[in-house]
C-alpha positions as CSV (number, residue, x, y, z in Angstrom):
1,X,0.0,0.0,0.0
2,X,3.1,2.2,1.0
3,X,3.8,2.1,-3.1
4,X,0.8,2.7,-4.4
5,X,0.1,5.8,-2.1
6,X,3.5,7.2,-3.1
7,X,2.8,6.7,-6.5
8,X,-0.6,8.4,-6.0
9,X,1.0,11.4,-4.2
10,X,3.5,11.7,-6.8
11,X,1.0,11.3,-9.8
12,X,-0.5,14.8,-8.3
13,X,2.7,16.5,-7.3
14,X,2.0,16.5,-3.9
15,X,5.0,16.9,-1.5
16,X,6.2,13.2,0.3
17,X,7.9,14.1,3.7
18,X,10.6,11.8,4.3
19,X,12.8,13.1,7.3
20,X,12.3,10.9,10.5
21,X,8.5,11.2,12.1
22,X,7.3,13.5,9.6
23,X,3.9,12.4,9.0
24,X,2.2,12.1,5.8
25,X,-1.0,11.6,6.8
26,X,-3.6,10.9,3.3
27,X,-7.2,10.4,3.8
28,X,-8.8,7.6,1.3
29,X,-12.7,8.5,0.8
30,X,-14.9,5.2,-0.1
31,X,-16.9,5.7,-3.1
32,X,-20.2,6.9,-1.6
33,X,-21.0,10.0,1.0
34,X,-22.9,8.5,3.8
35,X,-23.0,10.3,7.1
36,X,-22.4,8.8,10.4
37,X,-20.3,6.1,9.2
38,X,-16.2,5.2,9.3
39,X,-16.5,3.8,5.8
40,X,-13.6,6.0,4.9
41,X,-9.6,5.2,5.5
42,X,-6.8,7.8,7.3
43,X,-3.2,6.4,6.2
44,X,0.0,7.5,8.0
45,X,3.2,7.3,7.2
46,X,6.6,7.9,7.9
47,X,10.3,7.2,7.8
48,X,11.4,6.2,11.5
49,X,14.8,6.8,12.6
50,X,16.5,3.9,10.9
51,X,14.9,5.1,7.6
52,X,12.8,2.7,7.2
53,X,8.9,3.4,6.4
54,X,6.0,2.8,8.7
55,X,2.7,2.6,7.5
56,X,-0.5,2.6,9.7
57,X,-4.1,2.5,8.2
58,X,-6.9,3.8,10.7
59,X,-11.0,3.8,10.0
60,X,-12.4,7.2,9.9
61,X,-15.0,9.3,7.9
62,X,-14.0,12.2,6.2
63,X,-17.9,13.2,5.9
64,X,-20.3,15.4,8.1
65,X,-22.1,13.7,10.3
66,X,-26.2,14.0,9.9
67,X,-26.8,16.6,12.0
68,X,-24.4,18.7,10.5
69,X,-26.0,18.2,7.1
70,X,-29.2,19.3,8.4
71,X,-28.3,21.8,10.7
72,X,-25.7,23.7,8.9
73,X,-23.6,25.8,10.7
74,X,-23.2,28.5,7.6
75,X,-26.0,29.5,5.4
76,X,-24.3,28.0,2.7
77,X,-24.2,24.5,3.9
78,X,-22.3,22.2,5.0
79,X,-18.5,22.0,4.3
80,X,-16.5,19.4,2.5
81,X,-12.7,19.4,2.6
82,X,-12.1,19.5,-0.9
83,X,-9.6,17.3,-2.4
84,X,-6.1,18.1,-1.9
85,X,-3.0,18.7,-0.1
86,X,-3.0,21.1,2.7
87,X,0.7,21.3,4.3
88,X,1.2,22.9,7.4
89,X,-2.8,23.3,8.0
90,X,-3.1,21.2,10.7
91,X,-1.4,20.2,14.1
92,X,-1.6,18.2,17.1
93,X,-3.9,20.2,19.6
94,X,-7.4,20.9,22.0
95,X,-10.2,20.0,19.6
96,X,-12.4,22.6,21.5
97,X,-10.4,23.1,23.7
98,X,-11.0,19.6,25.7
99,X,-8.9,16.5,24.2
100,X,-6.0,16.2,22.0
101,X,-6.3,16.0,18.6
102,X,-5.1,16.6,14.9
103,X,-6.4,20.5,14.4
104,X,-6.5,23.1,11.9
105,X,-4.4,26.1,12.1
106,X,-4.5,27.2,8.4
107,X,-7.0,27.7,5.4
108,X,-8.3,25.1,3.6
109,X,-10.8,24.7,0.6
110,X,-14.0,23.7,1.2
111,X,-17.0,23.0,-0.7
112,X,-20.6,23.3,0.8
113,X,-23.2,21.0,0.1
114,X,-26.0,23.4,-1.0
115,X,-29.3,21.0,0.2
C-alpha cells in the first residue's frame, strides 16, 4: 500500500515528507458519502529513525455527520474538505479546547453542500 500511495501522491505532485516522524498523513474516501459512518480510510506514514517506512491504516470518515448536514452551521451548507493537499494546516492540539487532537491552524478549501 506504502507504493501505491506514493505513487498516488507523486501522480499529483504532492510533497512526500521523508525526514524521520514527519507524517504524511492521506485520507482515502470510499466511493459513496454517507453520514455517520467510518467507511472511509486515514493512512500514516513515515520514515522512522533507521529510515525505514512505517505505515499505519486507521477507520475514519471524512464526511459530516447527519446533524451537520441538516443543521448547517453557515447559510451556505455544509462543508467538504475539498480534495487536496494542505501542508502545514493542521497540528496536534485541544479539539475545543477539551482532548488532543489533529487541528487546523491554516486555510483550507471547502465546498458546501447546498441542500
Amino acid at each position: 500500500m506504502l507504493s501505491k500511495t506514493r505513487n498516488i501522491l507523486k501522480s499529483r505532485g504532492y510533497r512526500i515528507f521523508e525526514k524521520p516522524y514527519e507524517l504524511n498523513i492521506v485520507a482515502y474516501r470510499s466511493k459513496h458519502v454517507r453520514s455517520n459512518r467510518f467507511d472511509d480510510e486515514i493512512h500514516v506514514f513515515y520514515k522512522n529513525e533507521l529510515d525505514k517506512w512505517v505505515y499505519h491504516v486507521f477507520p475514519a470518515t471524512t464526511d459530516p455527520g447527519q446533524y451537520w448536514l441538516d443543521n448547517p452551521m453557515h447559510p451556505q451548507g455544509t462543508a467538504f474538505l475539498k480534495k487536496g493537499q494542505y501542508v502545514n494546516s493542521y497540528v496536534i492540539g485541544l479539539h475545543r479546547g477539551i482532548y488532543e487532537a489533529i487541528v487546523q491552524v491554516e486555510d483550507v478549501t471547502v465546498i458546501r453542500d447546498y441542500d
